[in-house]
DSSP file (Angstrom, degrees, kcal/mol; ACC not computed):
  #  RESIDUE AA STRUCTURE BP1 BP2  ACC     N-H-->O    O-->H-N    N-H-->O    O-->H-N    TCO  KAPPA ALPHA  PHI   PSI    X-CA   Y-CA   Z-CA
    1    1 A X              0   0    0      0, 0.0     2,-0.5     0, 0.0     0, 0.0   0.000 360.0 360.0 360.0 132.8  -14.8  -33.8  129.0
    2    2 A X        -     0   0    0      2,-0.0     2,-0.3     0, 0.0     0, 0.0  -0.963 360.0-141.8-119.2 139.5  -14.1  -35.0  125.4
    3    3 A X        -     0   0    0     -2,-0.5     2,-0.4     0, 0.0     0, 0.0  -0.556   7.9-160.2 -56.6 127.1  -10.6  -35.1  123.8
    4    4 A X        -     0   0    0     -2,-0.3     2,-0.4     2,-0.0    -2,-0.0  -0.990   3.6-162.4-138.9 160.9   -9.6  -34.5  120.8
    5    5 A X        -     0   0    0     -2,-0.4     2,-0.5     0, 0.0     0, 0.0  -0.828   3.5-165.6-111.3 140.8   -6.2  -35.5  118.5
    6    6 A X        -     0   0    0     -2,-0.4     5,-0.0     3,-0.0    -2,-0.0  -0.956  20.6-144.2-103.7 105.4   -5.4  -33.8  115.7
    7    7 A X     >  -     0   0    0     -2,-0.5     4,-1.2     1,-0.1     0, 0.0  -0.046  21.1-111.9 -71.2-175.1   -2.9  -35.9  114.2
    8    8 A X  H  >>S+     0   0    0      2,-0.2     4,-3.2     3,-0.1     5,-0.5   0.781 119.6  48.7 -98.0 -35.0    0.2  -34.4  112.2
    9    9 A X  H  >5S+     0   0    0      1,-0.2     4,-2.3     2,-0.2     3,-0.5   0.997 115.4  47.9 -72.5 -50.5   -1.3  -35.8  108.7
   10   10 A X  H  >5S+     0   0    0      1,-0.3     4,-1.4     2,-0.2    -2,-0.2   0.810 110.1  46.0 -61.6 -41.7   -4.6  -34.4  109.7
   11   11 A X  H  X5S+     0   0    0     -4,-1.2     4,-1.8     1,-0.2    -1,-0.3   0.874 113.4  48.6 -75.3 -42.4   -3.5  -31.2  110.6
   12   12 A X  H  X5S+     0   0    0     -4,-3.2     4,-2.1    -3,-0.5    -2,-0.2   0.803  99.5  75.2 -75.2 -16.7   -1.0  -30.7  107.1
   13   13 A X  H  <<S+     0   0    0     -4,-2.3     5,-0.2    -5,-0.5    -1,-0.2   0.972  94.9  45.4 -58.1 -41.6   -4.0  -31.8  105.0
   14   14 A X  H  < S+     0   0    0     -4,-1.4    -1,-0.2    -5,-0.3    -2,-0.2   0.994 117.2  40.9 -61.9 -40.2   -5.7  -28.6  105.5
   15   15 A X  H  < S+     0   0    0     -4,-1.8    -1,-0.2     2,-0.1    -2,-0.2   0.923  90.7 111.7 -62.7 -42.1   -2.7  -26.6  104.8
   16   16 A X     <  -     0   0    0     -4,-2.1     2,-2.3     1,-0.2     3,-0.1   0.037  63.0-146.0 -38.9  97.3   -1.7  -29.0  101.8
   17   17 A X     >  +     0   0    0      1,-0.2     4,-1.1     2,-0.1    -1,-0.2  -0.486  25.4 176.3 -69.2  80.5   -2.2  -27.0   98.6
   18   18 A X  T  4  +     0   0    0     -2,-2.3    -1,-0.2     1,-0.2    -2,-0.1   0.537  68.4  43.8 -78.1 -24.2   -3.2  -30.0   96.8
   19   19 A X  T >> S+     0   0    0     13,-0.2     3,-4.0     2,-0.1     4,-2.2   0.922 103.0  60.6 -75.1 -44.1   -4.0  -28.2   93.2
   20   20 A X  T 34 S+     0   0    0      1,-0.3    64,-0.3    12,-0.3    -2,-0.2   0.893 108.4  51.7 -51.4 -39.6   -1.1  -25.9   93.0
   21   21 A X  T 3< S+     0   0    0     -4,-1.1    -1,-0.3     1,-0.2    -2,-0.1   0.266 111.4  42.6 -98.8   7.4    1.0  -29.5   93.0
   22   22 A X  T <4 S+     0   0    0     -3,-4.0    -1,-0.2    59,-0.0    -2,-0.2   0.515  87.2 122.5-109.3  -5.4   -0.8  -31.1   90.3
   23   23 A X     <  -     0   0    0     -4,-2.2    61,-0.2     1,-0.1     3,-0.1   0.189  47.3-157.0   5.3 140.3   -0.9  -27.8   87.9
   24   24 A X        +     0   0    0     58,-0.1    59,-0.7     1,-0.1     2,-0.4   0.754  69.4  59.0 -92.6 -41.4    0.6  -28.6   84.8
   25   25 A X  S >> S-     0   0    0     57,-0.1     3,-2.3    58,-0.1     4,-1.5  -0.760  87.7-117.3-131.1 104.6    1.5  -25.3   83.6
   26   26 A X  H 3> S+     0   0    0     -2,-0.4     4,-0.9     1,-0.3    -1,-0.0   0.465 106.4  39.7 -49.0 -32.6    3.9  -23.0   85.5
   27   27 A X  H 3> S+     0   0    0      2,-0.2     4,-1.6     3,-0.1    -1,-0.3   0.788 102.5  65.4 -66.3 -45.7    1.4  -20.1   86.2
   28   28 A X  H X> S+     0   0    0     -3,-2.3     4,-1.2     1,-0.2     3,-0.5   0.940 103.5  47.5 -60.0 -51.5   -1.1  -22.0   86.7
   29   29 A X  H 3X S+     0   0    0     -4,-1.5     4,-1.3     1,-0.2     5,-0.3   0.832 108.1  53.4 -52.8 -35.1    0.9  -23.2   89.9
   30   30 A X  H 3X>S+     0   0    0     -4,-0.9     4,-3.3     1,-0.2     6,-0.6   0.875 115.3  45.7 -73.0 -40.7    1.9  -19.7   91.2
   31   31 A X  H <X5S+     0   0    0     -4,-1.6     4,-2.5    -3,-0.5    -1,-0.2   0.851 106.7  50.5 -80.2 -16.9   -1.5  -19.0   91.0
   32   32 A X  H  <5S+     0   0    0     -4,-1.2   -12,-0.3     2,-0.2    -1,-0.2   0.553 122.4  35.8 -79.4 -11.0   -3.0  -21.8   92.5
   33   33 A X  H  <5S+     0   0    0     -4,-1.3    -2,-0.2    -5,-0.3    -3,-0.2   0.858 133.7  20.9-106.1 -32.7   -0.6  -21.4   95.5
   34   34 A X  H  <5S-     0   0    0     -4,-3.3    -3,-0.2     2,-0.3    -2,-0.2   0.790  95.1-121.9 -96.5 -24.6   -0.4  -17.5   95.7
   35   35 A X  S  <<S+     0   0    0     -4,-2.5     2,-0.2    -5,-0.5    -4,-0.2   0.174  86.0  50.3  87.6 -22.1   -3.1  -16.6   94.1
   36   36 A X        -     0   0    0     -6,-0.6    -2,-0.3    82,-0.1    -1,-0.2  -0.924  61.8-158.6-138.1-177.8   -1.3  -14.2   91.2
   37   37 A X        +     0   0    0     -2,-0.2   -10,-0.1     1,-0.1    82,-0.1  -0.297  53.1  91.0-135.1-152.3    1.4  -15.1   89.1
   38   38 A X        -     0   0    0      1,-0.2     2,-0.9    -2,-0.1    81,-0.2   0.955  63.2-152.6  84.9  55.0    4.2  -12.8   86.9
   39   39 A X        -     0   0    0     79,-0.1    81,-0.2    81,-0.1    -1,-0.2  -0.684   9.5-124.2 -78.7 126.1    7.2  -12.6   89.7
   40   40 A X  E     -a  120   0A   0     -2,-0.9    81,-2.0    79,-0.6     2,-0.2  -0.080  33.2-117.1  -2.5 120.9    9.6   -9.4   89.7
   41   41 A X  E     +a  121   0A   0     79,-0.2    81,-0.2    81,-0.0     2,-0.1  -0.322  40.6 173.4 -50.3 170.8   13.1  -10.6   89.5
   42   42 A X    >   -     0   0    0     79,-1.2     3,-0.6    -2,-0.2    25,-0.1  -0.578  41.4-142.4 174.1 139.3   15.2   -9.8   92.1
   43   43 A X  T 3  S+     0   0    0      1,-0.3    23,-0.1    -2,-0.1    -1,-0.0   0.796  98.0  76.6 -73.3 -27.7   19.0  -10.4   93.7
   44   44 A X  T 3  S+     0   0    0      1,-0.1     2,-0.4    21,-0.1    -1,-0.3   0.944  90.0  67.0 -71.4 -52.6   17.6  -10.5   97.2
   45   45 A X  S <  S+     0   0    0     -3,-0.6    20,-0.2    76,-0.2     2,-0.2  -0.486  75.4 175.5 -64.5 105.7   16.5  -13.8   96.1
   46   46 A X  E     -E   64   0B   0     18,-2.4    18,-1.1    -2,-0.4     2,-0.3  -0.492  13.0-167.2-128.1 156.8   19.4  -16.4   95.6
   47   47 A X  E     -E   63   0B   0     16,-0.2     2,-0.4    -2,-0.2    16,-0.2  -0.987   9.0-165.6-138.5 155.2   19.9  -20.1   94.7
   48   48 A X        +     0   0    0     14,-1.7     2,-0.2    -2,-0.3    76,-0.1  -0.852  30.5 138.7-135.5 106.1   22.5  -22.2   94.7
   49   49 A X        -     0   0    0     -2,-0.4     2,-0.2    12,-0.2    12,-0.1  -0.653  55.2 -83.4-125.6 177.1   22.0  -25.5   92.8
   50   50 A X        -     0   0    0     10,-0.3     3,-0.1    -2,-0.2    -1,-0.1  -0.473  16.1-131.6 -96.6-173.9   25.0  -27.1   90.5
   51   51 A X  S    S+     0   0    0     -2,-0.2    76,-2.0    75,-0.2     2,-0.2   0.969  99.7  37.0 -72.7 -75.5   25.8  -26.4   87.3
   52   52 A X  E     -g  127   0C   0     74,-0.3     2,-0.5    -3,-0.1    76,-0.2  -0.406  58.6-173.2 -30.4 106.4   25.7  -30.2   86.6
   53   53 A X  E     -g  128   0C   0     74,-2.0    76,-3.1    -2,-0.2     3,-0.3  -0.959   5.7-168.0-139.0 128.4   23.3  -32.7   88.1
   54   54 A X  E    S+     0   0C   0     -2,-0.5    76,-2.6     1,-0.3     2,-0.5   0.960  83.1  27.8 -84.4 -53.0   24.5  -36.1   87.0
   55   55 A X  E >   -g  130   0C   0      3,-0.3     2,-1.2    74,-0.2     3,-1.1  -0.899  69.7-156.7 -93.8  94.0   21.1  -37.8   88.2
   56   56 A X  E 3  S+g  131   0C   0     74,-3.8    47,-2.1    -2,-0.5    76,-1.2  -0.064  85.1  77.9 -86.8  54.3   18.0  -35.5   88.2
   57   57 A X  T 3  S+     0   0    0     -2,-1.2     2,-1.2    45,-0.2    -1,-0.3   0.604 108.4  27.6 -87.6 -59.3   16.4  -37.7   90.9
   58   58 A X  S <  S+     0   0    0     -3,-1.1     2,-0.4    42,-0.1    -3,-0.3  -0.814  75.9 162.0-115.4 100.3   18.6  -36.1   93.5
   59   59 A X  E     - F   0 101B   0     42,-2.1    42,-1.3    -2,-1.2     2,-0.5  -0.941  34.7-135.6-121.2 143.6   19.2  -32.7   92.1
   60   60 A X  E     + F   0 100B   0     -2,-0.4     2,-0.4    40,-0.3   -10,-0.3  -0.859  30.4 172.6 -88.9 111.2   20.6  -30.2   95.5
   61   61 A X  E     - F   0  99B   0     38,-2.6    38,-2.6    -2,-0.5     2,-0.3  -0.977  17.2-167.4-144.0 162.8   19.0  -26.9   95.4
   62   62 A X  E     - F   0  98B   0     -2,-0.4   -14,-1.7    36,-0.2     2,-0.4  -0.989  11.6-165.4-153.4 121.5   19.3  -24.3   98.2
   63   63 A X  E     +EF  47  97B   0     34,-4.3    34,-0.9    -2,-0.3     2,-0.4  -0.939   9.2 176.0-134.1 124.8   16.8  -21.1   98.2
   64   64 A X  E     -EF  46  96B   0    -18,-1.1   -18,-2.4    -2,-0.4     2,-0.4  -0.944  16.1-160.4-156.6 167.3   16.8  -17.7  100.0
   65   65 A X        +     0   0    0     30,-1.6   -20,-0.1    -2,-0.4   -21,-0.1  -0.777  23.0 167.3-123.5 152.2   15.4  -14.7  100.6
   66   66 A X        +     0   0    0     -2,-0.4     2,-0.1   -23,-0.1    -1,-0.1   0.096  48.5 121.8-116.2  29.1   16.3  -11.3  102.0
   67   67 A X  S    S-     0   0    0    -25,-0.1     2,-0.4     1,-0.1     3,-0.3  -0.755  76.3-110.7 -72.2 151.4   13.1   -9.5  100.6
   68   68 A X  S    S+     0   0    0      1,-0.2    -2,-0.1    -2,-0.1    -1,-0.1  -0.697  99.8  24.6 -88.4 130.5   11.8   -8.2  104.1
   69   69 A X  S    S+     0   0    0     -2,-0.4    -1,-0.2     1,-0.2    47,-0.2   0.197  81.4 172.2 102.2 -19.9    8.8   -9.7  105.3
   70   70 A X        +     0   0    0     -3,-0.3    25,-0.3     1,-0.2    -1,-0.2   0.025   2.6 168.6  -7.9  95.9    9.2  -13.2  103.1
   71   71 A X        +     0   0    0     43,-0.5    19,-1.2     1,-0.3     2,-0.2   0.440  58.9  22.4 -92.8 -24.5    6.4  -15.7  104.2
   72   72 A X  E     -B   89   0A   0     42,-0.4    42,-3.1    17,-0.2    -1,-0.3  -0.968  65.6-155.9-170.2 146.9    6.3  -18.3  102.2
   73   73 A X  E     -BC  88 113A   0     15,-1.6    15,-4.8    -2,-0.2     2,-0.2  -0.967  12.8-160.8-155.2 128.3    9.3  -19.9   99.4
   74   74 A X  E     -BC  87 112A   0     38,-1.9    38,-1.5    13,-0.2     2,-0.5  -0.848   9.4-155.6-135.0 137.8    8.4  -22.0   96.1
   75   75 A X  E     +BC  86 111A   0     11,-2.5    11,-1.8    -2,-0.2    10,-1.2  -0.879  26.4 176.1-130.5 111.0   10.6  -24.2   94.2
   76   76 A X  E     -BC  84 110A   0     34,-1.3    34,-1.7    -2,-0.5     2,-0.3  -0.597  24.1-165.4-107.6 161.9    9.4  -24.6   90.7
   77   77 A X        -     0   0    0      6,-1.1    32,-0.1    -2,-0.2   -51,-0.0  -0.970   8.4-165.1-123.7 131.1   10.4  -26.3   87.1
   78   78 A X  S    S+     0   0    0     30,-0.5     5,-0.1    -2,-0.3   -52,-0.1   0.699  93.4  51.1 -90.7 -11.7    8.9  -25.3   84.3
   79   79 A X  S    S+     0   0    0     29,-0.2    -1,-0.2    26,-0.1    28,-0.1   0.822  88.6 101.1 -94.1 -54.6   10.2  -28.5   82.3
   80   80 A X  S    S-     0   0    0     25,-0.1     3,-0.3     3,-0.1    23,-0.1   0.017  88.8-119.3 -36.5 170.1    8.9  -30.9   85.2
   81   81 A X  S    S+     0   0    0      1,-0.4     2,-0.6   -56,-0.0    -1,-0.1   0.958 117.8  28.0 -71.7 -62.3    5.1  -32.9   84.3
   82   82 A X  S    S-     0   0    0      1,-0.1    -1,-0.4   -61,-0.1   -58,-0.1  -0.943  82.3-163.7-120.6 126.0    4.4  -30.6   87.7
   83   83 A X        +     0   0    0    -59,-0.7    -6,-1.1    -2,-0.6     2,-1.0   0.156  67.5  88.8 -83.6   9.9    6.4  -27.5   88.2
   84   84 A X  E     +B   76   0A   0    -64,-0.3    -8,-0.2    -8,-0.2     3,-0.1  -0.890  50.4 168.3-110.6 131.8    5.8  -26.9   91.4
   85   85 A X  E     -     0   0A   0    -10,-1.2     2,-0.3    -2,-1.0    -9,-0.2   0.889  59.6 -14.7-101.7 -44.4    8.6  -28.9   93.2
   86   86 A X  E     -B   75   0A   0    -11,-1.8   -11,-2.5    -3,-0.2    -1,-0.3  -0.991  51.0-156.7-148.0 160.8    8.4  -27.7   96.9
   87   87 A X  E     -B   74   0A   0     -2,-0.3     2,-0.3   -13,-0.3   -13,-0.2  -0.950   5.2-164.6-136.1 154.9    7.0  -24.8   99.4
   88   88 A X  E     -B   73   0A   0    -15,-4.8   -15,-1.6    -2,-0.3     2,-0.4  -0.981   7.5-148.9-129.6 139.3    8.1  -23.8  102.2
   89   89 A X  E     -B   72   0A   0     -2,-0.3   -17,-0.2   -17,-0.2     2,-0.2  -0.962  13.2-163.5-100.5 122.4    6.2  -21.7  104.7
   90   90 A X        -     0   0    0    -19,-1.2     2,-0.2    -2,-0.4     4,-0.1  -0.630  18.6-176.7 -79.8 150.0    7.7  -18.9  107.4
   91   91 A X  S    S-     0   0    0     -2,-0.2     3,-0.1   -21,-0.0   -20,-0.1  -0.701  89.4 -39.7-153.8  91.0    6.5  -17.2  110.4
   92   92 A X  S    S+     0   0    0      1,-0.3     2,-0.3    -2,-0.2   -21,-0.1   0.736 107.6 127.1  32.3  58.8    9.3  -15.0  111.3
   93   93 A X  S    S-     0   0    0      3,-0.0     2,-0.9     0, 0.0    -1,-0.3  -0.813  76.9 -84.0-119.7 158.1   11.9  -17.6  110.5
   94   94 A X        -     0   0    0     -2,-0.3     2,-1.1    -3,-0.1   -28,-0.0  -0.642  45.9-127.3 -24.5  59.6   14.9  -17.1  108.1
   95   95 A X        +     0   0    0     -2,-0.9   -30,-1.6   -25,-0.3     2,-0.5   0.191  67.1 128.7 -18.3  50.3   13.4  -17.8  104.5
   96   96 A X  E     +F   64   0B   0     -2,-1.1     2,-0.3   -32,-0.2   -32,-0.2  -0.911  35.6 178.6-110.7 148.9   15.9  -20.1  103.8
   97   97 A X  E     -F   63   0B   0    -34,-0.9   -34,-4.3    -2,-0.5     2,-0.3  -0.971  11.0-174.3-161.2 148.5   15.3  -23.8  102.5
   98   98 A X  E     +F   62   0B   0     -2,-0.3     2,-0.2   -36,-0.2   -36,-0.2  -0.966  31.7 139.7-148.2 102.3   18.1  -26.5  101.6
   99   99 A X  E     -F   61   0B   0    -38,-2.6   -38,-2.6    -2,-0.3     2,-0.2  -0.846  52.6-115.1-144.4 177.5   16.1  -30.1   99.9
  100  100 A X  E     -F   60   0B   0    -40,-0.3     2,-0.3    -2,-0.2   -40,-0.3  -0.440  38.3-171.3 -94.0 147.4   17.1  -32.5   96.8
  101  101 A X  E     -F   59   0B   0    -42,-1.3   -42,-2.1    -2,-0.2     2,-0.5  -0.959  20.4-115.6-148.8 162.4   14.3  -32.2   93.9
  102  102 A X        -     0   0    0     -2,-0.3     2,-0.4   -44,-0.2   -45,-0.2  -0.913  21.8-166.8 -96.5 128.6   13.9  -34.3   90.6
  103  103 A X        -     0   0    0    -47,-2.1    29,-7.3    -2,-0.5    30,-0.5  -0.954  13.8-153.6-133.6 125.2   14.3  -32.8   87.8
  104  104 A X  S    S-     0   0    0     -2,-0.4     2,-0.2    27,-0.3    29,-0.1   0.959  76.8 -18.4 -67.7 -42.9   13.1  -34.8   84.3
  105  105 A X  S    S-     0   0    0     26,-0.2    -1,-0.2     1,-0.2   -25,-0.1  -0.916  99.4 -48.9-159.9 158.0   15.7  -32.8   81.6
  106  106 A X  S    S+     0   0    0     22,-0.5     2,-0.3    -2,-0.2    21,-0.2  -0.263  76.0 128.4 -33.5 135.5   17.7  -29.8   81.6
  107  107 A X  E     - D   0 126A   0     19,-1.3    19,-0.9    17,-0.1     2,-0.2  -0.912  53.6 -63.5 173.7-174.4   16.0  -26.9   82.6
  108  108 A X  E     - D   0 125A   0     -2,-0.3   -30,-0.5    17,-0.2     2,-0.5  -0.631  35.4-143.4 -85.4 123.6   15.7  -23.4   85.0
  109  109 A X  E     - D   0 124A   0     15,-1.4    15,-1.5    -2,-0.2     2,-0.3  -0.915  19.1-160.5 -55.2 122.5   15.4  -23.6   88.8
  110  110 A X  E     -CD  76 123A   0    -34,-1.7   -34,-1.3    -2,-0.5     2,-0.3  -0.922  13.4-164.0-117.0 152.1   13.3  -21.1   89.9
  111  111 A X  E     -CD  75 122A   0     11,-1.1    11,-1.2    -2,-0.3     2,-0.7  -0.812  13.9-174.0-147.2 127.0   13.1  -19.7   93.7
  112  112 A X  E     -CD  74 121A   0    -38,-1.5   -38,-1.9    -2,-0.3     2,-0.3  -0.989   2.8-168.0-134.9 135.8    9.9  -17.7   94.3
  113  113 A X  E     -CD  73 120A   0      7,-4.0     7,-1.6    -2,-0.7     2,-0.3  -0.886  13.1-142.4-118.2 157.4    9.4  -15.8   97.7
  114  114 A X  E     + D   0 119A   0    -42,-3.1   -43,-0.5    -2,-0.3   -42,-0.4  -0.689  33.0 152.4-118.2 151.4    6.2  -14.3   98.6
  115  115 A X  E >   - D   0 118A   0      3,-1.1     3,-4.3    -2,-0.3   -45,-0.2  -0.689  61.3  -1.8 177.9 132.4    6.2  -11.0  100.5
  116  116 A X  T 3  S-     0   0    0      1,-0.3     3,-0.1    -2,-0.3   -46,-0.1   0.468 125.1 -61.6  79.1  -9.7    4.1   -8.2  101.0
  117  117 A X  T 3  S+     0   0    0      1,-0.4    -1,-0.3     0, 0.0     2,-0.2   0.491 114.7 116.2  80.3  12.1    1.7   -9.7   98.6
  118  118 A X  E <   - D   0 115A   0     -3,-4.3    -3,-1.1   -79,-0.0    -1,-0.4  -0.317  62.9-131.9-115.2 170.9    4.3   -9.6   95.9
  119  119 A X  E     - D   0 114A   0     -5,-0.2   -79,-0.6   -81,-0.2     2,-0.3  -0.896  22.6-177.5-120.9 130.7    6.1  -12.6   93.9
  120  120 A X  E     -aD  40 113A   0     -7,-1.6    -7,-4.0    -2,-0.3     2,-0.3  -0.865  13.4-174.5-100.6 144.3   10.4  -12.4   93.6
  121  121 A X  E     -aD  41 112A   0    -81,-2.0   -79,-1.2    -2,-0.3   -76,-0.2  -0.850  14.7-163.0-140.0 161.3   11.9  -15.2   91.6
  122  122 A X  E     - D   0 111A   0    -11,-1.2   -11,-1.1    -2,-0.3     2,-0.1  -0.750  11.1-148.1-177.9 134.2   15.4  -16.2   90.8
  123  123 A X  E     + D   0 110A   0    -13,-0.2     2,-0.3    -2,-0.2   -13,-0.3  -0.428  14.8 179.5 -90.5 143.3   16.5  -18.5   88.1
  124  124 A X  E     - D   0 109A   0    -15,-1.5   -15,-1.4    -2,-0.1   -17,-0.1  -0.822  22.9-137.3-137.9 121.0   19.4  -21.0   87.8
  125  125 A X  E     - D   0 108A   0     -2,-0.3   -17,-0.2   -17,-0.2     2,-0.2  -0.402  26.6-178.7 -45.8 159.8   20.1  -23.2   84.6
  126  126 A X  E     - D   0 107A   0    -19,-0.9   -19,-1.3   -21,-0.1     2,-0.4  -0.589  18.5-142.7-133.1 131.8   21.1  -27.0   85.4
  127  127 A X  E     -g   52   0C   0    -76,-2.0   -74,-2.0   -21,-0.2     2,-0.6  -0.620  11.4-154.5 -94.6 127.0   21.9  -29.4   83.1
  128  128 A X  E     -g   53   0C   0     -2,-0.4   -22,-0.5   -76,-0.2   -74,-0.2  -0.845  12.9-174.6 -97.0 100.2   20.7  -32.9   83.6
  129  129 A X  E    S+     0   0C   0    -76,-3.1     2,-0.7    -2,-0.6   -74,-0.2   0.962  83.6  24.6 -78.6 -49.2   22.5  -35.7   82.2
  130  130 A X  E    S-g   55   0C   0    -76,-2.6   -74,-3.8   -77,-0.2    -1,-0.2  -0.932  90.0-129.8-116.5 139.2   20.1  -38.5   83.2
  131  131 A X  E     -g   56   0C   0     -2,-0.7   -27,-0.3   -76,-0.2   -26,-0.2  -0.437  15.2-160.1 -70.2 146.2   16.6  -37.2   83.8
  132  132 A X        +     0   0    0    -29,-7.3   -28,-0.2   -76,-1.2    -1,-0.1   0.197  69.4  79.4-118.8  30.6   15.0  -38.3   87.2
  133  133 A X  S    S-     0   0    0    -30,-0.5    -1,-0.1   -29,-0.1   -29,-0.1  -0.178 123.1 -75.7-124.3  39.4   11.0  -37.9   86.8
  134  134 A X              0   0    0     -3,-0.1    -2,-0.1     1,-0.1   -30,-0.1   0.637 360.0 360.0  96.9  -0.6   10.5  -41.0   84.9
  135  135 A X              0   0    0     -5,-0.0    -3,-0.1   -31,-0.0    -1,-0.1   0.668 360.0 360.0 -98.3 360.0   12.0  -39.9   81.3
């Protein structure tokens, strides 16, 4: 009988959408992770970031969604070198996600949820007094 390990890095490599996260260009990521781009607002989708982020190394952003059937949750900046900052994947969990992101300059948080085959976004300004992506 032979064993085999699948180790935790091995196993997130496959999953690892490794173009969508070096994309420059903010469409180009949506597509490279969803496959289309051009999301629908929508209120079922919320953020809560600050107004203020004194350091945009450690910027607090908090994204969820009540669109039904929500799979998969993207947290982009269009302003970043690469705008796609995080995803999070569901399998009938509470599309919610709570991380710190870097943010370079001032600019839009955006929340995209996946559903249905569909894109929802929601936007938040936050102003960034000292940039944290190296600017």
């Amino acid at each position: 009988m032979q064993l085999a390990w699948l180790t935790p890095r091995a196993v997130l490599a496959a999953a690892w959408p490794e173009k969508a996260y070096s994309t420059k260009g903010f469409d180009e990521a949506l597509n490279d992770l969803f496959g289309a781009s051009n999301p629908t607002e929508s209120k079922d989708v919320t953020i809560k970031a600050p107004d203020i982020a004194e350091n945009g190394a450690v910027v607090p952003v908090t994204i969820e969604s009540a669109v039904a059937g929500t799979d998969n949750i993207a947290i982009l900046v269009k302003g970043n070198p690469t705008p796609l900052v995080a995803n999070f994947k569901f399998d009938g969990a509470q599309p919610f996600a709570s991380t710190r992101i870097r943010m370079g300059k001032t600019d839009n948080v955006i929340g995209v949820a996946h559903a249905g085959g569909k894109l929802y976004m929601a936007e938040k300004q936050v102003k960034v007094t000292i940039g944290g992506c190296g600017g």
